[in-house]
MARTIFI-677144 format. One line per field, with one value per atom (N, C-alpha, C, O, CB): atom name; x, y, z. Coordinates in Angstrom, 3 decimals. Glycine has a CB too. Layout:
<pts>
atom = [CA, ...] $
east = [X, ...] $
north = [Y, ...] $
up = [Z, ...] $
</pts>
This chain:
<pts>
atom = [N, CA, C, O, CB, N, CA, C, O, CB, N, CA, C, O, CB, N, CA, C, O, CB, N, CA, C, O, CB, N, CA, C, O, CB, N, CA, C, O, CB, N, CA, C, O, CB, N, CA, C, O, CB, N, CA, C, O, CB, N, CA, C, O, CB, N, CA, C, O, CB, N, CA, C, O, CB, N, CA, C, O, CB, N, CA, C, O, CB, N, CA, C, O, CB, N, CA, C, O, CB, N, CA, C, O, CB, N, CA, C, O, CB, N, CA, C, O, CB, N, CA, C, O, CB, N, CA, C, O, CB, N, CA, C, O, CB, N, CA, C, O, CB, N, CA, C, O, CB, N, CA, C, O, CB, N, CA, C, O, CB, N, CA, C, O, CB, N, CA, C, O, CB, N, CA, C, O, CB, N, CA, C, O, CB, N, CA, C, O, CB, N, CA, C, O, CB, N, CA, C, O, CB, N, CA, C, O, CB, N, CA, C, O, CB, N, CA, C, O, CB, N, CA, C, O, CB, N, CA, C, O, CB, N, CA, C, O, CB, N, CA, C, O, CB, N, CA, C, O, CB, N, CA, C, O, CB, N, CA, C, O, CB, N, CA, C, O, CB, N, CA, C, O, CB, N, CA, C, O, CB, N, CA, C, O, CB, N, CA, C, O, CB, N, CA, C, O, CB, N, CA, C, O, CB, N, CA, C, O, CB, N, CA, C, O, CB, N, CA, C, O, CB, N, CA, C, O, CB, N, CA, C, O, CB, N, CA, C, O, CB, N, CA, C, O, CB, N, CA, C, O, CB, N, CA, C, O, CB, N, CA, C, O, CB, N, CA, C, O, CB, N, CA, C, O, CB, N, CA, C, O, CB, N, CA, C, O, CB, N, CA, C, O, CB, N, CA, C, O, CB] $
east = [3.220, 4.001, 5.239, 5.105, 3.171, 6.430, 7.253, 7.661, 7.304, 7.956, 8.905, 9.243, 9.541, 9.384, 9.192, 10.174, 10.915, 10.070, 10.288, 11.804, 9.409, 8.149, 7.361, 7.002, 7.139, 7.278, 6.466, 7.252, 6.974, 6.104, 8.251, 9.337, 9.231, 9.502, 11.586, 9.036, 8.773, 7.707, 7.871, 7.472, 6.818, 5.402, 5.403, 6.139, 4.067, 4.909, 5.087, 4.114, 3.736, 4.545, 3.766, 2.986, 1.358, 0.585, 3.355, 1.151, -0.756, -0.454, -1.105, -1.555, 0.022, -0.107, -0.002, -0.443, 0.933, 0.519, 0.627, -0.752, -1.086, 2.412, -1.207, -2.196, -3.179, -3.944, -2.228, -3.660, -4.529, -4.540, -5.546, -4.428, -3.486, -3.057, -3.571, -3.737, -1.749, -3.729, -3.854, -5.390, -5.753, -3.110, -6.342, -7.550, -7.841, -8.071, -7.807, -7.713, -8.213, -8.074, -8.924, -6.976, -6.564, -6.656, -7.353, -7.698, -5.743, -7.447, -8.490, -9.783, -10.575, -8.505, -10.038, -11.947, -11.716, -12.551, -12.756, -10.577, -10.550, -10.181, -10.148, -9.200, -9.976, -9.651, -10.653, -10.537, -8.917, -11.786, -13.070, -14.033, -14.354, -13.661, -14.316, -14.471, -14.389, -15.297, -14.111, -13.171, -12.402, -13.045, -13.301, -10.695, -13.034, -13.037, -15.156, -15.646, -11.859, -15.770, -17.109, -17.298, -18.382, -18.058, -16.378, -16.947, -16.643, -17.552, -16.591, -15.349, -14.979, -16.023, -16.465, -13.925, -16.338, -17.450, -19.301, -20.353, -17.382, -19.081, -20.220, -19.667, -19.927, -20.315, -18.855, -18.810, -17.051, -16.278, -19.447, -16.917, -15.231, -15.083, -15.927, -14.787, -13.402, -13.172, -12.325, -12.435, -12.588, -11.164, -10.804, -8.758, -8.070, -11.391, -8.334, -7.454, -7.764, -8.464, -7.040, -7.389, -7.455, -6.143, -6.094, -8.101, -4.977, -3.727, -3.895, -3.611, -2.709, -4.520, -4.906, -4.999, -4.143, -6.378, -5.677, -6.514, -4.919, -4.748, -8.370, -3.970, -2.924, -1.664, -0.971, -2.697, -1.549, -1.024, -1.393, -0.759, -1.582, -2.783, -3.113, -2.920, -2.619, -5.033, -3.043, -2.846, -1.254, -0.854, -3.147, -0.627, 0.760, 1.291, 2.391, 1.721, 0.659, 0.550, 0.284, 0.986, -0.921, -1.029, -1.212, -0.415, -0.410, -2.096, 0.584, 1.425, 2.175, 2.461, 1.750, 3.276, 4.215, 4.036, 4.836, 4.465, 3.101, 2.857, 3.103, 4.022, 1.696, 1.534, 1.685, 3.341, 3.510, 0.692, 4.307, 5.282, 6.399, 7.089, 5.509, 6.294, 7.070, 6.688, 7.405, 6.393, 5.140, 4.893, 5.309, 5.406, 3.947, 5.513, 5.714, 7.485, 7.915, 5.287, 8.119, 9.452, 9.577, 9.638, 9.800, 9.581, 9.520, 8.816, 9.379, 9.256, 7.694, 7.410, 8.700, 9.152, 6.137, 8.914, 10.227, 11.329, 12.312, 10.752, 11.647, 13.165, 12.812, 13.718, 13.940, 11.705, 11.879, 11.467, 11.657, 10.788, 11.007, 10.937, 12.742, 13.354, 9.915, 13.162, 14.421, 15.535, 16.598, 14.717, 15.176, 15.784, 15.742, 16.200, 15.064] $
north = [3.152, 1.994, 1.988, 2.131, 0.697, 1.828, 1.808, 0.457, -0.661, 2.363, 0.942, -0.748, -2.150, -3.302, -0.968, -1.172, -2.056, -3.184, -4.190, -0.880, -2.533, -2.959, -4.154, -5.293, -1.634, -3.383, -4.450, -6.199, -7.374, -3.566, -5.330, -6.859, -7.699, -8.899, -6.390, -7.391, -7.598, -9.468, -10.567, -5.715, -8.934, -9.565, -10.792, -10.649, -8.497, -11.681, -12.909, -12.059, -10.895, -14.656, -13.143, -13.134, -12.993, -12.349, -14.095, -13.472, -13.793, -12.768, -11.887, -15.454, -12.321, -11.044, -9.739, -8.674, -10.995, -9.817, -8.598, -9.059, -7.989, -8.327, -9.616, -9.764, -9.567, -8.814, -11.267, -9.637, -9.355, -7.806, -7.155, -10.185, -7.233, -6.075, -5.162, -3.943, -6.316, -5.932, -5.385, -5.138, -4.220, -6.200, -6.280, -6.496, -4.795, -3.671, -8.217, -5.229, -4.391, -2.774, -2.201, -4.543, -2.485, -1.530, -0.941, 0.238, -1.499, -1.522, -1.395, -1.259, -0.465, -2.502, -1.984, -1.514, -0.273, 0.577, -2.457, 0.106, 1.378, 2.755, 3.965, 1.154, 2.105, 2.915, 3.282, 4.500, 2.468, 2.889, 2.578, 3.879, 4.981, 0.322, 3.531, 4.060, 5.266, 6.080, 3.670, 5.453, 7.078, 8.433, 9.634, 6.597, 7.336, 7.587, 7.572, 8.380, 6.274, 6.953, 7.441, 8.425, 8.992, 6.218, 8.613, 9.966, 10.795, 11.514, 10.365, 11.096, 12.064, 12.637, 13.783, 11.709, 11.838, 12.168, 12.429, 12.682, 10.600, 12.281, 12.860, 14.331, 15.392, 12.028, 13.931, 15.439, 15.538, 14.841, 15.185, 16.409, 16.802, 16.051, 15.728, 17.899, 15.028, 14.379, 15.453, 16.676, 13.067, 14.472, 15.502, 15.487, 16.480, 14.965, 14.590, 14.157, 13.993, 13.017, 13.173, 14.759, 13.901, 13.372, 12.673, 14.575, 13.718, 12.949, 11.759, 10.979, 13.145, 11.419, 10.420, 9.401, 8.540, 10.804, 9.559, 8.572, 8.563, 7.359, 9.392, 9.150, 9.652, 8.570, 7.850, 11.541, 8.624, 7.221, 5.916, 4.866, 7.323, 6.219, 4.564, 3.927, 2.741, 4.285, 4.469, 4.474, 3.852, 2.843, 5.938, 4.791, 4.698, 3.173, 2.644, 6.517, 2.865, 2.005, 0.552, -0.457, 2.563, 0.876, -0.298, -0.679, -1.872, -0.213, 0.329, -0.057, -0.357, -1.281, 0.495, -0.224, -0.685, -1.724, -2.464, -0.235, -2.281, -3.884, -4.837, -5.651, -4.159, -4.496, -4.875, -4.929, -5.571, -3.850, -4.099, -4.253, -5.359, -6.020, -3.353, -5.290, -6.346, -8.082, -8.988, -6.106, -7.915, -9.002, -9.766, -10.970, -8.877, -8.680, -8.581, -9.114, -10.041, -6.835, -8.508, -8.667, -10.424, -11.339, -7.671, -10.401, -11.658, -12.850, -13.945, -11.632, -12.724, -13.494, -14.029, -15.131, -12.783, -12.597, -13.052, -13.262, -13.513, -11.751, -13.268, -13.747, -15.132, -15.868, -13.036, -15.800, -17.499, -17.967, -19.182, -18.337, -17.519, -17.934, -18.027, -18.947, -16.450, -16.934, -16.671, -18.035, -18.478, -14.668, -18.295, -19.281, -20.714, -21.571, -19.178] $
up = [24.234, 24.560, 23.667, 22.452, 24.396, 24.222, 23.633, 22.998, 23.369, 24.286, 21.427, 21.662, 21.775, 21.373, 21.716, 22.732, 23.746, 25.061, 25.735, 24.534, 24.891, 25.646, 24.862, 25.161, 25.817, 23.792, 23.027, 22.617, 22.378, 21.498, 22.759, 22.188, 23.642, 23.612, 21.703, 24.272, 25.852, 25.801, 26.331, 26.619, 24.970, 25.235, 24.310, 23.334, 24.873, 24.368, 23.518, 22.472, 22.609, 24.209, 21.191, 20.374, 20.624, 19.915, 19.830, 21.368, 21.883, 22.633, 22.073, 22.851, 23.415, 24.070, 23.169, 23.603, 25.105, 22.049, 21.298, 20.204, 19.696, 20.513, 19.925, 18.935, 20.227, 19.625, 17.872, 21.307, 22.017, 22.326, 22.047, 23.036, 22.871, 22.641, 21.293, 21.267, 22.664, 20.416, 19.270, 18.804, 18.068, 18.399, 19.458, 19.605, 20.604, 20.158, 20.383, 21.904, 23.002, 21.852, 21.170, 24.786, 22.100, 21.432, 19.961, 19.870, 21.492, 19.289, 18.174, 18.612, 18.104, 17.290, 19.519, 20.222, 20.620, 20.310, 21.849, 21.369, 22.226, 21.083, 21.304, 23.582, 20.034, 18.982, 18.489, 18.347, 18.108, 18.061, 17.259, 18.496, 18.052, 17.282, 19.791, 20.515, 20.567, 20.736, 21.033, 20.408, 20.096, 18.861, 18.767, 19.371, 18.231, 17.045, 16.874, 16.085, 16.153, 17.393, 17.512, 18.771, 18.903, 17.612, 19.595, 20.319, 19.693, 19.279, 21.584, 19.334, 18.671, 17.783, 17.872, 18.062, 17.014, 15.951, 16.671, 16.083, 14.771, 17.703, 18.719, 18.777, 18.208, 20.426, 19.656, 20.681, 20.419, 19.761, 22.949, 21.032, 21.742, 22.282, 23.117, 22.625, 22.036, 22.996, 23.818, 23.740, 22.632, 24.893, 25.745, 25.209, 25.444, 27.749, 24.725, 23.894, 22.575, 22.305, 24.297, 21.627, 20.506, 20.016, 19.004, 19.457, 20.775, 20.477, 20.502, 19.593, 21.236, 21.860, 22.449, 20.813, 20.607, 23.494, 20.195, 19.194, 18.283, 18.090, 18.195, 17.789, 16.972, 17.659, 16.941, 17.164, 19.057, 20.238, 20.045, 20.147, 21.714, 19.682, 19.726, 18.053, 17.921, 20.347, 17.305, 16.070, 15.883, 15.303, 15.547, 16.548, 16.099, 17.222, 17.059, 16.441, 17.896, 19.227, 18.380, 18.316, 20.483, 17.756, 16.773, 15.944, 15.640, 16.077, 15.278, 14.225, 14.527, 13.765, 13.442, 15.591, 16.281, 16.424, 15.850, 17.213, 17.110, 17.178, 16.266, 16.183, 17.343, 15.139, 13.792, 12.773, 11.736, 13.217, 13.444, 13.048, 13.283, 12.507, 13.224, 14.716, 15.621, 14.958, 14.533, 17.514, 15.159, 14.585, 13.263, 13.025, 14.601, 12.516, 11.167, 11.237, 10.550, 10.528, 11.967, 12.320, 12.529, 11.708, 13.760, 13.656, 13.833, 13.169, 13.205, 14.765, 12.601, 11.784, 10.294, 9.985, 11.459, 9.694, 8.433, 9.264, 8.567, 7.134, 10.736, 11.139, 11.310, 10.920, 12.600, 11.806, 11.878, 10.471, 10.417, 13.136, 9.378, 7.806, 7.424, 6.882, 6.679, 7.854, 7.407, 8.531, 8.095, 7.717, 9.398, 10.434, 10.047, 10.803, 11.764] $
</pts>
């Protein structure tokens, strides 16, 4: 997700976003440790997917402190 995308989404939509993906992360991250997954970029996307968010949020949070 790009983002641009992300700036897209209100707040509750990106902290939910942030939820889903973290389960689907966790997920990943216990198959992997089973078996072969079939991506392991895959898990390296969502990671970087999460932080992006966590960033935006972060953004906007110090621009209305700063407002």
């Amino acid at each position: 997700m790009k983002a641009r995308e992300i700036r897209e989404l209100t707040d509750a939509e990106i902290r939910a976003r942030i939820t889903e993906d973290g389960e689907l992360l966790q997920k990943l991250y216990f198959n992997h440790a089973i078996s072969e997954i079939e991506s392991p970029a895959k898990i390296r996307m969502i990671r970087k997917d999460i932080a992006r968010m966590h960033t935006i949020l972060t953004e906007r949070q110090s621009n209305s402190k700063n407002q």
